[in-house]
PADOVO-161729 format. One record per residue (C-alpha): residue number from 1; residue in three letters; x, y, z. Coordinates in nm, 3 decimals, always signed. Each point is the difference from the previous one (the first is absolute). Layout:
N
seq, type, u, v, w
NUM, ala, X, Y, Z
...
//
This chain:
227
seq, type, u, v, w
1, unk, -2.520, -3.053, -2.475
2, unk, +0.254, +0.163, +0.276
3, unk, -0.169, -0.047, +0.369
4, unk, +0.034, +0.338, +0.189
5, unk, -0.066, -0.168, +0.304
6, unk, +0.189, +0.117, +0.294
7, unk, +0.002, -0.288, +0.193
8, unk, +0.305, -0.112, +0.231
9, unk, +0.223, -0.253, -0.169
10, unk, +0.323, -0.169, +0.099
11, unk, +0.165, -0.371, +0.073
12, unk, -0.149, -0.004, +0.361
13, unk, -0.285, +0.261, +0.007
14, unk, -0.217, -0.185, -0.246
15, unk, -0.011, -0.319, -0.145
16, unk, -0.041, +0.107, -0.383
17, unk, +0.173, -0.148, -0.253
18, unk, +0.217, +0.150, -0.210
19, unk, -0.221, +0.085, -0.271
20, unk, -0.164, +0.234, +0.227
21, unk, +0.325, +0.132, +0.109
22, unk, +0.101, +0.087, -0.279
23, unk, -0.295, +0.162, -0.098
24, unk, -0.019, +0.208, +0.307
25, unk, +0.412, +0.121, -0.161
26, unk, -0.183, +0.066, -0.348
27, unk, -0.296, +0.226, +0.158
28, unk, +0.268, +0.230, +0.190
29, unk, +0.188, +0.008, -0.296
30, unk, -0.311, +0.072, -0.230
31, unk, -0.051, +0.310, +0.287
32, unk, +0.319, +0.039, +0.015
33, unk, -0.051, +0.002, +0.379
34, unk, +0.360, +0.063, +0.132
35, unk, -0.081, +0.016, +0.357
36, unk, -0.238, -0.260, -0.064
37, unk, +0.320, -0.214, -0.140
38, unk, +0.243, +0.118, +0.339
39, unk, -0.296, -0.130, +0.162
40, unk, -0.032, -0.335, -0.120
41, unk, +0.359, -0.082, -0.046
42, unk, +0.029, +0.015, +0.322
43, unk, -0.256, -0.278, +0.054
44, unk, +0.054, -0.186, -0.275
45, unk, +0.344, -0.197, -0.006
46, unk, +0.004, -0.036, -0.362
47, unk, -0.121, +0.332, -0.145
48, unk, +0.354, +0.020, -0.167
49, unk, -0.076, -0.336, -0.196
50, unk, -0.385, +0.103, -0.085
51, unk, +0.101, +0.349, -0.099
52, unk, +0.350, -0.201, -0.218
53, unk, -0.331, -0.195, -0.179
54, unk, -0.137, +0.327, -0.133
55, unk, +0.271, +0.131, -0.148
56, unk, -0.043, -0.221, -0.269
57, unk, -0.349, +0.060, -0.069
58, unk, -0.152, +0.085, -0.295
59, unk, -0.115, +0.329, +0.067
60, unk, +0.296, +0.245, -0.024
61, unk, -0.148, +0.222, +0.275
62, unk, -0.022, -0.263, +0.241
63, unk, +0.342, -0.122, -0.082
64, unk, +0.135, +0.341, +0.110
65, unk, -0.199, +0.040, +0.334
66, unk, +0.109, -0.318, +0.119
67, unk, +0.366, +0.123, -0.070
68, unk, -0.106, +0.299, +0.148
69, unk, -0.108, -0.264, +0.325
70, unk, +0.250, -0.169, +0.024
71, unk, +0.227, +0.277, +0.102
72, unk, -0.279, +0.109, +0.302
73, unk, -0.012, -0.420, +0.062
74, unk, +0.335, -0.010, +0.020
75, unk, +0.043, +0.274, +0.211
76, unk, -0.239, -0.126, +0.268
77, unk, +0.118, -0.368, -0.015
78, unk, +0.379, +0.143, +0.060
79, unk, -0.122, +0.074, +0.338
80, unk, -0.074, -0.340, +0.114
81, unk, +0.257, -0.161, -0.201
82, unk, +0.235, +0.183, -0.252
83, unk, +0.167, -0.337, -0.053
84, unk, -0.357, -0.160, -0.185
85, unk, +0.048, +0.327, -0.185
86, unk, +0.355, -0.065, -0.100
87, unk, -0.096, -0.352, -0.108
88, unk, -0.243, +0.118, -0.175
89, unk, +0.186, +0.211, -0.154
90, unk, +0.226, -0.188, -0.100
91, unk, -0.211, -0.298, -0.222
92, unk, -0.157, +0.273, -0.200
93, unk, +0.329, +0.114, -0.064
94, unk, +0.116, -0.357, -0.086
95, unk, -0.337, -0.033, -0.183
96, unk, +0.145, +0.245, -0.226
97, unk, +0.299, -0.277, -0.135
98, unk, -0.121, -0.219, -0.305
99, unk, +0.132, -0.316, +0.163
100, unk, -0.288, +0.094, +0.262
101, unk, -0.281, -0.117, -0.220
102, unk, -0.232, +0.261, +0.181
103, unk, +0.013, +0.376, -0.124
104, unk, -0.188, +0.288, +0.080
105, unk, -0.012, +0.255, -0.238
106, unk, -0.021, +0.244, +0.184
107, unk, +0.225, -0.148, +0.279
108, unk, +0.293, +0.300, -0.017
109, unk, -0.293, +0.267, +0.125
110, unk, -0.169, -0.263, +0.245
111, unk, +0.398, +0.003, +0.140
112, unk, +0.043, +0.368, -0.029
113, unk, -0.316, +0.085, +0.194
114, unk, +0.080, -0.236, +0.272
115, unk, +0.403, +0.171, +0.060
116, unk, -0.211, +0.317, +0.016
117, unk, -0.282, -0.102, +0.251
118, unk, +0.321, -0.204, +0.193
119, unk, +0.264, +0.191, -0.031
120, unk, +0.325, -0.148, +0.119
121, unk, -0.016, -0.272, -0.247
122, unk, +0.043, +0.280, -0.274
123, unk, +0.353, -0.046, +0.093
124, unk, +0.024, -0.386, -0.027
125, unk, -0.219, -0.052, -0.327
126, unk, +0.033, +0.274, -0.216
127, unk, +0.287, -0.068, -0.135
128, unk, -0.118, -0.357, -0.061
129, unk, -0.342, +0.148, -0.179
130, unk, +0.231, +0.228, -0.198
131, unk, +0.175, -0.273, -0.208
132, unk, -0.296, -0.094, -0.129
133, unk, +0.016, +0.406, -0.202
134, unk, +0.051, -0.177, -0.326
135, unk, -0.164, -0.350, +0.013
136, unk, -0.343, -0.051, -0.167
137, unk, -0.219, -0.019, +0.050
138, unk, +0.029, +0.238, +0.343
139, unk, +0.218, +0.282, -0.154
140, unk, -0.290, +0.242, +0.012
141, unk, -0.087, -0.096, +0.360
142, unk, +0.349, -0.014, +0.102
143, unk, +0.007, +0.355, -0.107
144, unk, -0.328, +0.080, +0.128
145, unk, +0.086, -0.106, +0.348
146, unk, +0.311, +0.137, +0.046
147, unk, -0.151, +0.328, -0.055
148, unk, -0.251, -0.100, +0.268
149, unk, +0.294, -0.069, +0.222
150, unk, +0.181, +0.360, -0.041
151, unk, -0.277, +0.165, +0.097
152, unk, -0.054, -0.133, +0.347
153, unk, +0.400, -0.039, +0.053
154, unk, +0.212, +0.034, -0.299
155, unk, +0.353, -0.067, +0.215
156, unk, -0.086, -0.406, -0.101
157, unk, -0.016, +0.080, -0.338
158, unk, +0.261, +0.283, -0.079
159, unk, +0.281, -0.204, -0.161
160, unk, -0.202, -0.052, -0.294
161, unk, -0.003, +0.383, -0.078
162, unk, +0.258, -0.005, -0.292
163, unk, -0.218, -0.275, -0.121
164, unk, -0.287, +0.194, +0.053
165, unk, +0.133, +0.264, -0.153
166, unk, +0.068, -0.193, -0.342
167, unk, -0.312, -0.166, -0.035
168, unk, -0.180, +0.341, -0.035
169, unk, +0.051, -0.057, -0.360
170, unk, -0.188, -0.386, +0.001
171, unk, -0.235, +0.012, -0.286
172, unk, -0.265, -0.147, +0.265
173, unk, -0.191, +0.256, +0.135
174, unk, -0.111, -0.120, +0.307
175, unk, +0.420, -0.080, +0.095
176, unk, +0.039, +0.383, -0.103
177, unk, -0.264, +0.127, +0.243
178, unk, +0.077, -0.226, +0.267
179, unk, +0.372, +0.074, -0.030
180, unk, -0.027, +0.335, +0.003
181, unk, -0.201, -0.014, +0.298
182, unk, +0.223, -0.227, +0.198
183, unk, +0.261, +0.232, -0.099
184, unk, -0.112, +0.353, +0.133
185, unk, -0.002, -0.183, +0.287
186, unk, +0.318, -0.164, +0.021
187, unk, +0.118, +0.327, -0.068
188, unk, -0.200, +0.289, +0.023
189, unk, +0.272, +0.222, -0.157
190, unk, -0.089, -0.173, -0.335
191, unk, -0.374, +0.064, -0.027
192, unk, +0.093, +0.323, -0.186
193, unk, +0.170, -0.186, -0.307
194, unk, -0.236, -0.285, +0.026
195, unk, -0.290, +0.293, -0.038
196, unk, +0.222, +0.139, -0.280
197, unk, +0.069, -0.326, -0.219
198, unk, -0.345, -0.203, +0.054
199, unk, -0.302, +0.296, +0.083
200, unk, -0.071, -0.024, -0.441
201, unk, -0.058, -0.388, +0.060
202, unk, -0.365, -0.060, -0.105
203, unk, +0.070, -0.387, -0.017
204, unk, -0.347, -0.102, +0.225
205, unk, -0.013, -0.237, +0.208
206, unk, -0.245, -0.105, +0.339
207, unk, +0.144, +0.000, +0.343
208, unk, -0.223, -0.068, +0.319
209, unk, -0.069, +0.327, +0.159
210, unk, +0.008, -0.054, +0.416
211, unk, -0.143, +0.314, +0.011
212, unk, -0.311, -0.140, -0.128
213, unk, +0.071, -0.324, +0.025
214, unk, -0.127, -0.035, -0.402
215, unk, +0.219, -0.084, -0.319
216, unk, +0.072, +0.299, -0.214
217, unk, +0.109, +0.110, -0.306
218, unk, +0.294, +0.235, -0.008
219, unk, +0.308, +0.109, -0.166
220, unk, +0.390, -0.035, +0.040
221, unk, +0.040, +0.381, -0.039
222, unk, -0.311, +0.039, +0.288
223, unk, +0.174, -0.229, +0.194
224, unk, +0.329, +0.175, +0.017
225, unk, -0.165, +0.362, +0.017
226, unk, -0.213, -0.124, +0.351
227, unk, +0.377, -0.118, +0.175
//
């Protein structure tokens, strides 16, 4: 059972242990309380780590809030210290590396959404998070994130058009979709042939919709046709 508490937690507010702190992460995440997350990150000095847990949980919509939290965690920690941020950062990056012992799944969006809720270290890891694009089993994420990337600043991301560009004709759908979308906004002059080649894809698939903050089902050729 999820507490919906709203109690005041953090390292030196409360003495709770970490079970409870990390409950009080899964009941903003289960209401997907946003402000309620910018709120508590800043009291609680490892919301980043808590939030990190979750993605690997076994629902899938909880997984993708706490992705979703980690950018607004990140964000808010970046203000008191961008450097815990960059460190950060960096070991889920590393975590990524199979002589790591430790990785995430999901670990190339947990990355992307923190370069978008922070920024200037778009610059110094995206290119790190992008040679990942073909090793499994993160290809899909890799994808996934640097799609997430382009559309809050695509300049860290824009060498890989001509790649981009190719793997518009992946046999994966989701690498299609999320291609196409980091594409148009790489280069906006594009979105007319990438409406043209891909709006007859029905290949489904389920992308987490912030708009709603729920998982849906869509299609390739919706995807494209909503750029």
């Amino acid at each position: 059972m999820i507490a919906t508490g709203r109690a005041r937690v953090g390292p030196f507010e409360e003495n709770l242990t970490r079970k409870r702190r990390k409950a009080r992460a899964l009941s903003l995440l289960a209401q997907r309380d946003l402000d309620g997350i910018r709120s508590w990150a800043g009291r609680e000095g490892n919301a980043m780590e808590f939030l990190l847990q979750l993605v690997s949980h076994r629902d899938a919509l909880v997984r993708w809030r706490a992705v979703e939290g980690l950018g607004v965690a990140a964000a808010v920690r970046a203000v008191e210290s961008e450097e815990s941020v960059r460190e950060r950062l960096r070991r889920l990056v590393w975590s990524m590396n199979h002589e790591s012992g430790n990785a995430i799944w999901m670990a190339p969006d947990a990355a992307g959404e923190i370069m978008t809720g922070v920024p200037s270290l778009a610059g110094e890891f995206s290119r790190i998070l992008a040679s990942f694009i073909n090793l499994e089993p993160f290809v899909e994420g890799v994808h996934r994130a640097v799609a997430r990337i382009a559309r809050v600043d695509p300049a860290p991301v824009a060498y890989l058009a001509p790649y981009l560009e190719h793997a518009l004709s992946r046999p994966e759908a989701g690498i299609r979709a999320h291609c196409a979308l980091a594409l148009g906004r790489v280069d906006p002059a594009r979105i007319a042939g990438i409406r043209e080649k891909l709006r007859g894809d029905d290949a489904s698939l389920d992308i987490y919709d912030r708009s709603s903050g729920e998982l849906v089902e869509t299609t390739v050729g919706r995807i494209v046709l909503s750029m």
